[in-house]
VOZADO-520300 format. One record per residue (C-alpha): residue in one letter; x, y, z; residue number from 1. Coordinates in nm, 2 decimals. Layout:
N
ATOM  rest      c1      c2      c3   nr
ATOM     a       X       Y       Z  NUM
...
! end
This chain:
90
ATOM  rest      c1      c2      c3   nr
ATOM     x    6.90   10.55    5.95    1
ATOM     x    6.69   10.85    6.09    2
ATOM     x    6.40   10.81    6.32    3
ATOM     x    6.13   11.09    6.36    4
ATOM     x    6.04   11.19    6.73    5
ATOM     x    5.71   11.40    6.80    6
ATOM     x    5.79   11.58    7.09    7
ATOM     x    5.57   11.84    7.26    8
ATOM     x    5.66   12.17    7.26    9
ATOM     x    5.84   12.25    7.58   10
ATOM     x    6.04   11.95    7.50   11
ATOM     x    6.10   12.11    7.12   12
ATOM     x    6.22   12.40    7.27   13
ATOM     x    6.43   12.27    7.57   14
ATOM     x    6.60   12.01    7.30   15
ATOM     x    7.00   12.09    7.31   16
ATOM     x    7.33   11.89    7.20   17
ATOM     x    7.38   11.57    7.44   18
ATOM     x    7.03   11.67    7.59   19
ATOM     x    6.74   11.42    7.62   20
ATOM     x    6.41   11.45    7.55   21
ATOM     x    6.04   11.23    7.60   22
ATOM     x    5.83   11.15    7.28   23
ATOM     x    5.61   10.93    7.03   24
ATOM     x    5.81   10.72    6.84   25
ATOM     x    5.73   10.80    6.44   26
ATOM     x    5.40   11.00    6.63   27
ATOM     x    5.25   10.69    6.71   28
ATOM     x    5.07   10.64    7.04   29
ATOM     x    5.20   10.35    7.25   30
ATOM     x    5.55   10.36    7.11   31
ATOM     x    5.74   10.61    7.34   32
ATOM     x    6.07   10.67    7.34   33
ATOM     x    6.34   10.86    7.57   34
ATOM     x    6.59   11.05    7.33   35
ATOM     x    6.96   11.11    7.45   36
ATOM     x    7.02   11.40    7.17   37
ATOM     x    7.35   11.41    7.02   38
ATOM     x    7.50   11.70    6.83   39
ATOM     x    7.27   11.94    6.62   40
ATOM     x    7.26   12.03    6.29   41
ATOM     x    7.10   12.22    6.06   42
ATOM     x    6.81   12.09    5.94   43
ATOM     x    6.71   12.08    5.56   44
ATOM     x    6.38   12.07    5.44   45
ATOM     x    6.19   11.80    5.29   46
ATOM     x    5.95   11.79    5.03   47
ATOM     x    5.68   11.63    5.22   48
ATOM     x    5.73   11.82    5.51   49
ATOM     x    5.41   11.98    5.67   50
ATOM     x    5.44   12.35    5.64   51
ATOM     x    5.33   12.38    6.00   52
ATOM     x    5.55   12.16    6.19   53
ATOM     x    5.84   12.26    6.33   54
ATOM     x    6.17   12.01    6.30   55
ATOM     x    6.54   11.99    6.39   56
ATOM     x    6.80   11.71    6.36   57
ATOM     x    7.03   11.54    6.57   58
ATOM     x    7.34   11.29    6.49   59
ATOM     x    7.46   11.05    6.70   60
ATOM     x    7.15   10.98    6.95   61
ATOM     x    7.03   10.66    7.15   62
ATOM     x    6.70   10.62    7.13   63
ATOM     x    6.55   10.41    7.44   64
ATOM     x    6.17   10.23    7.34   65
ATOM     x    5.86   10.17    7.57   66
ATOM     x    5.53   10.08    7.56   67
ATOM     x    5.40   10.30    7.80   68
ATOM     x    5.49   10.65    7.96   69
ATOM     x    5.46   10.46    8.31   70
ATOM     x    5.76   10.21    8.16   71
ATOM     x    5.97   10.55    8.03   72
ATOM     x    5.98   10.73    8.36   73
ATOM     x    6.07   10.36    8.54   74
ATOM     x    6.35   10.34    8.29   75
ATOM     x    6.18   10.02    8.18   76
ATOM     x    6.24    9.99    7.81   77
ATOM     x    6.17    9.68    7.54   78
ATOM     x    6.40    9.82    7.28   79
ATOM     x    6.71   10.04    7.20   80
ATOM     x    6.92   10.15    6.90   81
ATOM     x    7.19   10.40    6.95   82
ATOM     x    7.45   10.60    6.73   83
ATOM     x    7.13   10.71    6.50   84
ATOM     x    7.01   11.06    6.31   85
ATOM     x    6.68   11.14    6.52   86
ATOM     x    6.44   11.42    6.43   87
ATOM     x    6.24   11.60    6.67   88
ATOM     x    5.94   11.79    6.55   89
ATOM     x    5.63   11.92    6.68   90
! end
């Protein structure tokens, strides 16, 4: 299963392997989500890709959920799913 993280862009470009970053879960507001990155990989184009957002892919990432960013920096979180393909874009 992968899961699409908008990030903002200091987070986009700070993003490594077994980094972690803060975003919107599927770019929806009050669905935020703290990323632990696994490895990278190249990413491969889709077709319905916006020709103006940037995206790259990780394997192997936990995904922690909240409902707000108050909750994310308390390390409060309703949900979690880990071992998952995430993309970040932005």
């Amino acid at each position: 299963m992968v899961f699409r993280i908008k990030v903002d862009r200091e987070n986009f470009d700070a993003a490594e392997s077994n980094g972690a970053v803060d975003g919107l879960f599927q770019g929806r507001l009050g669905l935020f989500a703290y990323v632990e990155l696994g490895s990278e990989m190249d990413y491969i184009p889709q077709p319905r890709d916006n020709p103006r957002t940037e995206y790259r892919v990780f394997r192997s990432c936990n995904i922690f959920f909240a409902a707000s960013v108050e909750q994310l920096d308390a390390n409060e979180f309703d949900g979690e799913t880990f071992n998952v393909t995430v993309i970040i874009y932005c």
